[in-house]
C-alpha positions in Angstrom: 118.6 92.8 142.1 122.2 92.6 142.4 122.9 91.9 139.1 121.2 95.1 138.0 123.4 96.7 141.0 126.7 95.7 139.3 125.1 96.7 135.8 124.1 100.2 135.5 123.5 100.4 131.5 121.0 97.2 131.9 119.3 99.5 135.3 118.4 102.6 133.0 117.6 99.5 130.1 114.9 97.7 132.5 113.4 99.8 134.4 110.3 102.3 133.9 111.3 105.9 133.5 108.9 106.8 135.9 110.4 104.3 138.6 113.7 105.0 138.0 113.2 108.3 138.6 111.6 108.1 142.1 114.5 106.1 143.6 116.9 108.6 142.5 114.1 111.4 143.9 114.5 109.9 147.4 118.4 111.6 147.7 116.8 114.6 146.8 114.6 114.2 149.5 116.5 113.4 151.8 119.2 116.6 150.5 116.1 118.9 151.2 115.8 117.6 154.8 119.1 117.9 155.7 119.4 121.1 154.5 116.0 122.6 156.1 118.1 122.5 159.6 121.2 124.2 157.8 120.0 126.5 155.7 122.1 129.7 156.4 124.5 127.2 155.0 122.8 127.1 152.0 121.7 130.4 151.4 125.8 131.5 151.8 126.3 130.7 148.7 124.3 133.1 147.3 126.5 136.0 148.4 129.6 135.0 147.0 129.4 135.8 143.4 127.0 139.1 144.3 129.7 140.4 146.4 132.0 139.7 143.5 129.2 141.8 141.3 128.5 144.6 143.8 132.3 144.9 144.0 132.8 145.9 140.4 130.0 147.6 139.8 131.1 150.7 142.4 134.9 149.8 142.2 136.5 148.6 139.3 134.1 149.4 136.6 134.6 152.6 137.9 138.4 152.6 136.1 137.6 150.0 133.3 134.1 152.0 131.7 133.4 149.8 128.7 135.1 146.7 127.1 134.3 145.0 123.4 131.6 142.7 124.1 131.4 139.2 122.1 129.2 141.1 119.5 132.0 143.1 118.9 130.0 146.3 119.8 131.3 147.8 123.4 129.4 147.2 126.5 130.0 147.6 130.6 132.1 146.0 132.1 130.2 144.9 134.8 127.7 143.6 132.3 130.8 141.7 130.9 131.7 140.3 134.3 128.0 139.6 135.2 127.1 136.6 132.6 130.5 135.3 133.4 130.5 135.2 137.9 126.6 133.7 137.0 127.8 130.7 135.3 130.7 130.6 138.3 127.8 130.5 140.8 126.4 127.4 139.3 130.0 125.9 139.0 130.5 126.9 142.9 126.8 125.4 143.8 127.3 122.3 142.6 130.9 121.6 143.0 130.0 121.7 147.0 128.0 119.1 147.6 129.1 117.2 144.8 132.9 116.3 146.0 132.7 116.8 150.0 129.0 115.9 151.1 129.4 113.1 148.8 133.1 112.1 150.2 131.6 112.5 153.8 128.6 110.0 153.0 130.8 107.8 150.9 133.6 107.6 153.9 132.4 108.3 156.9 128.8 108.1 157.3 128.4 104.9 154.9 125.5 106.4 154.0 125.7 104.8 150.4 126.2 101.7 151.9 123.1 101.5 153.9 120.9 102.9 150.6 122.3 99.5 148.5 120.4 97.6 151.3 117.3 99.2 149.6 116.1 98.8 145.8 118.5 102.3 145.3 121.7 100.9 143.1 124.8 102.9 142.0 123.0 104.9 139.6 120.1 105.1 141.5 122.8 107.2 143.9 124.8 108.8 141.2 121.6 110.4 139.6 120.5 111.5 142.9 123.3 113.2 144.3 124.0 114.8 140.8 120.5 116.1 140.8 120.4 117.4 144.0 123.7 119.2 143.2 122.3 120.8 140.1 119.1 121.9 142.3 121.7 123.8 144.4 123.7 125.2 141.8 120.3 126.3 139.6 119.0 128.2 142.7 122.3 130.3 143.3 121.9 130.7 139.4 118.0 132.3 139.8 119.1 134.6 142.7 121.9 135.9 140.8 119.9 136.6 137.5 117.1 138.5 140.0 120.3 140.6 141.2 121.2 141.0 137.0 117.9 142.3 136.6 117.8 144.1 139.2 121.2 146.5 138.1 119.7 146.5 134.7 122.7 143.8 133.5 120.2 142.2 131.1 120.4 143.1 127.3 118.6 141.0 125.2 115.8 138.4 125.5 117.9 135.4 125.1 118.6 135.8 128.5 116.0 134.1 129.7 118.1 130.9 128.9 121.0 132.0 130.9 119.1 130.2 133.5 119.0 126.6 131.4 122.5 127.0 130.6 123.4 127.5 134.3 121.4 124.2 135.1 123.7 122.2 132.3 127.1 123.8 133.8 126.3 123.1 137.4 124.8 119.4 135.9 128.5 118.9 133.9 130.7 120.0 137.5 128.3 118.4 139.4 128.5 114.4 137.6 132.7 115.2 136.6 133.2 116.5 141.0 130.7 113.5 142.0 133.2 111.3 140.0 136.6 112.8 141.5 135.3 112.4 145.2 135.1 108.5 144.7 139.1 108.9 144.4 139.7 111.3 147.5 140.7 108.9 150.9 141.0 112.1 153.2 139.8 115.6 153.6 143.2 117.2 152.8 142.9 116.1 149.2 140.1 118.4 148.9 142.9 120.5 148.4 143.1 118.9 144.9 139.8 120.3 143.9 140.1 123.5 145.1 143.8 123.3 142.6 141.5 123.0 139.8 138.7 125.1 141.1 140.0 128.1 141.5 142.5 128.5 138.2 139.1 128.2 136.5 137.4 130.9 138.0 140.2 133.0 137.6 141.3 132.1 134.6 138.0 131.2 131.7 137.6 134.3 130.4 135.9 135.6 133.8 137.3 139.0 134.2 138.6 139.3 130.7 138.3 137.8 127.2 139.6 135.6 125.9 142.2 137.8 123.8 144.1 138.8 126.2 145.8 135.8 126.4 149.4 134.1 124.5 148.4 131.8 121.7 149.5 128.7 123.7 147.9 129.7 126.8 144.6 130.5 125.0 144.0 126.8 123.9 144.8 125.6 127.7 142.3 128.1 128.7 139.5 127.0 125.8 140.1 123.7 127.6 138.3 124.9 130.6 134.5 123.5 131.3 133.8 127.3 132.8 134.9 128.4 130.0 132.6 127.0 127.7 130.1 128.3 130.3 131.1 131.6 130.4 131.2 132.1 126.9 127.8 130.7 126.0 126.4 133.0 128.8 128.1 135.8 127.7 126.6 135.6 124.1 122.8 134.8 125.4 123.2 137.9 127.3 123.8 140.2 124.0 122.2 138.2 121.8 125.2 137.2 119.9 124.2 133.8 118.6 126.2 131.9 116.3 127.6 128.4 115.3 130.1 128.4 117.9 127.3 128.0 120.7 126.6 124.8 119.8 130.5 124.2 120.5 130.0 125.2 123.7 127.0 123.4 124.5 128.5 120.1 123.2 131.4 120.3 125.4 129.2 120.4 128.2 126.7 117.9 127.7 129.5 115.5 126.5 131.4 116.5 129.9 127.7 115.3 131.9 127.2 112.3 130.4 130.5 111.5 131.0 130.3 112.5 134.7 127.3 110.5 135.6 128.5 107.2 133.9 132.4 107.7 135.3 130.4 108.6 138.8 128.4 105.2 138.6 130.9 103.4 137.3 132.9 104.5 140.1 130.4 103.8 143.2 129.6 100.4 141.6 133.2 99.3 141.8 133.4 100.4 145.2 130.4 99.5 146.7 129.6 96.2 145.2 133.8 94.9 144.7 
């Protein structure tokens, strides 16, 4: 057992799908639990990007009537905002309790610790947490596409995959934030994340397009991961497909797998060392 503990490419290798899947199961579990006594907590998070949404839909859209949408035909702008503060949601969802629940069990609680006494290994944990993460992120993601439907902010029938797309962004921030906590030693470096955080929100295309910007500064901001998200929302929501999608969603799954293997990676060099 502990050599499949210090080997996570030979765990995934060995074992059945099926148990593999039900260690990693058990941090969800246990997420749910936890979160059954704090669930004001949880629900919070909802309100955040609707708030954002309510906001322009009786303030600002009220100056800015109709911008060019990525279809090139014009469109609201709160239907421009609205693909854009869902993929945010996700981002914001998972971000949370991938970087400071996970710094918190990894820190202080030796949570992790105590789970390698069990058959649970690195990846075992990595998987879990990640999971769990994008279970948070996806449900903010639903209740926001209710509220879109709700204000009539839905064009086209691609839509309906704004929801799996929202599940892959909040998958890709939460393995790349599970990853970062391993290298935070103190809660005032979450300050770090919030640094990175919060230029992306502002700054991928979220309240504008991408035009708007200075060559130069319009490849830093195609660099983004929320941008990729944003865009690749944006487009399901008119119906604009094209090549450049799979772009988009290449960055992100690239940015995933890279996540969970750096997050393992990371948890087996500093639990096992």
């Amino acid at each position: 057992m502990t050599v499949l503990h210090q080997r996570p490419g030979l765990l995934l290798r060995i074992l059945p799908p099926g148990l593999y899947a039900g260690r990693a199961s058990k941090l969800v579990e246990r997420s749910v639990l936890a979160y059954s006594r704090m669930w004001l907590v949880f629900v919070s998070g909802v309100f955040e990007p609707l708030f954002y949404l309510v906001a322009f839909q009786i303030g600002f859209g009220r100056l800015v009537d109709e911008v060019t949408g990525p279809d090139g035909r014009p469109m609201s702008y709160v239907a421009f905002v609205a693909p854009a503060l869902l993929a945010s949601s996700a981002m914001n969802g998972a971000i949370f309790d991938s970087t400071f629940n996970v710094f918190f069990k990894f820190r202080y609680a030796k949570t992790y610790e105590a789970m390698l006494a069990t058959p649970i290994g690195p990846l075992d944990i990595a998987v879990g947490e990640i999971s769990w993460a994008v279970l948070r992120g996806g449900i903010y993601a639903v209740a926001f596409f209710g509220v879109m439907l709700a204000m009539g902010l839905v064009a086209s029938p691609w839509a309906v995959l704004l929801i799996p797309i929202a599940l892959l962004v909040a998958f890709a921030f939460a393995a790349i934030g599970m990853a970062c906590a391993t290298f935070l030693r103190s809660p005032s470096q979450f300050d770090f994340i919030q640094l990175a955080v919060m230029p992306m929100f502002l700054f991928s295309t979220t309240f504008y397009p991408l035009t708007v910007y200075p060559g130069p500064i319009r490849v830093l901001v195609q660099c983004f991961p929320l941008y990729h998200g944003v865009e690749l929302m944006r487009e399901l929501s008119v119906g604009a497909l094209n090549p450049g999608m799979l772009g988009h969603l290449a960055y992100l799954v690239a940015l995933a797998v890279f996540g969970v293997w750096a997050a393992a990676r990371r948890l087996t060099h500093l639990l096992l060392r």
